[in-house]
VOKEKE-504235 format. One record per residue (C-alpha): residue number from 1; x, y, z. Coordinates in steps of 0.25 Angstrom, whole numbers, m for minus. Example, Ala and Ser with C-alpha at 12.3 -4.5 7.8 and 13.67 -1.06 7.14 Angstrom:
<sites>
{pos=1; east=49; north=m18; up=31};
{pos=2; east=55; north=m4; up=29};
</sites>
This chain:
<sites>
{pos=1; east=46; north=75; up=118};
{pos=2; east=35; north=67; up=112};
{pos=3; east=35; north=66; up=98};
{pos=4; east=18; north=63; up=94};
{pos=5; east=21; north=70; up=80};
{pos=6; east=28; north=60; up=72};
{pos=7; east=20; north=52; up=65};
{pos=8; east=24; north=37; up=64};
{pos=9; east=25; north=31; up=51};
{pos=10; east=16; north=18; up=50};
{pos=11; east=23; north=7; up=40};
{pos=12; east=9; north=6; up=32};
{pos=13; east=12; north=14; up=21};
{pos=14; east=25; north=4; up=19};
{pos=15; east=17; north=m6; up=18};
{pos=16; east=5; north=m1; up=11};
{pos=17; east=16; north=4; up=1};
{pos=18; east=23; north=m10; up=m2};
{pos=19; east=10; north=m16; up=m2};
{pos=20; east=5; north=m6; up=m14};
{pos=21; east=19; north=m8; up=m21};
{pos=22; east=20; north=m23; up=m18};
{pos=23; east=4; north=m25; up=m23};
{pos=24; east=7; north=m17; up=m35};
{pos=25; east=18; north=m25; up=m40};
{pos=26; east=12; north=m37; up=m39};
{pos=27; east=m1; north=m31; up=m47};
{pos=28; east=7; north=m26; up=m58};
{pos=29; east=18; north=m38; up=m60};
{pos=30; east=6; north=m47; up=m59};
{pos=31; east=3; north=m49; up=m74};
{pos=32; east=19; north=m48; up=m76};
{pos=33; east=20; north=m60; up=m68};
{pos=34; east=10; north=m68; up=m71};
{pos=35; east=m1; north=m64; up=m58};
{pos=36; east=m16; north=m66; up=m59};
{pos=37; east=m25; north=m57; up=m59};
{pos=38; east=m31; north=m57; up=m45};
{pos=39; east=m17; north=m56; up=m38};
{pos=40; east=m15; north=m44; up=m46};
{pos=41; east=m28; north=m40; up=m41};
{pos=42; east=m25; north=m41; up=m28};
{pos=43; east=m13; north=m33; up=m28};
{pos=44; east=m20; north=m24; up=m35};
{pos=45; east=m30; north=m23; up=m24};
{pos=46; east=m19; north=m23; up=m13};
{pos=47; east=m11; north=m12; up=m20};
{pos=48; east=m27; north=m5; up=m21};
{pos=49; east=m26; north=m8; up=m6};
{pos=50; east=m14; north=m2; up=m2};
{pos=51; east=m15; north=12; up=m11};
{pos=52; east=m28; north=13; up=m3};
{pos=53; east=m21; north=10; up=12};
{pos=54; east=m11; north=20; up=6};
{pos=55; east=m19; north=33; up=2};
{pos=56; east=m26; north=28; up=17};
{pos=57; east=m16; north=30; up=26};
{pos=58; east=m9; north=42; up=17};
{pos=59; east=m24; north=50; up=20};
{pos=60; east=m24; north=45; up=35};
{pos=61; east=m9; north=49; up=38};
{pos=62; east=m14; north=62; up=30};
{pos=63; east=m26; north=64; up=39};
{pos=64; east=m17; north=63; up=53};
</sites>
């Protein structure tokens, strides 16, 4: 029995997810800690990112 049907579970929305959390951290303990303002920018810009790959692959999973 062949079993085509289960769809396999890729680890890119681990990632994408620890990314977003990690990146969001870092922007909002930025001014706690003492972080300029273009490292906060850029994890800004990275958590921006990964929402972004998120709502992606949620609407291309959705689409399959």
């Amino acid at each position: 029995m062949n079993n085509d049907n289960v769809s396999t579970r890729s680890s890119s929305p681990v990632l994408l997810w620890l990314v977003l959390v990690v990146s969001g951290a870092v922007n909002a303990a930025g001014p706690l800690v003492g972080l300029g303002t273009p490292v906060r920018m850029v994890a800004g810009a990275v958590a921006v990112v990964a929402i972004g790959l998120l709502i992606a692959h949620y609407v291309r999973r959705r689409q399959a």
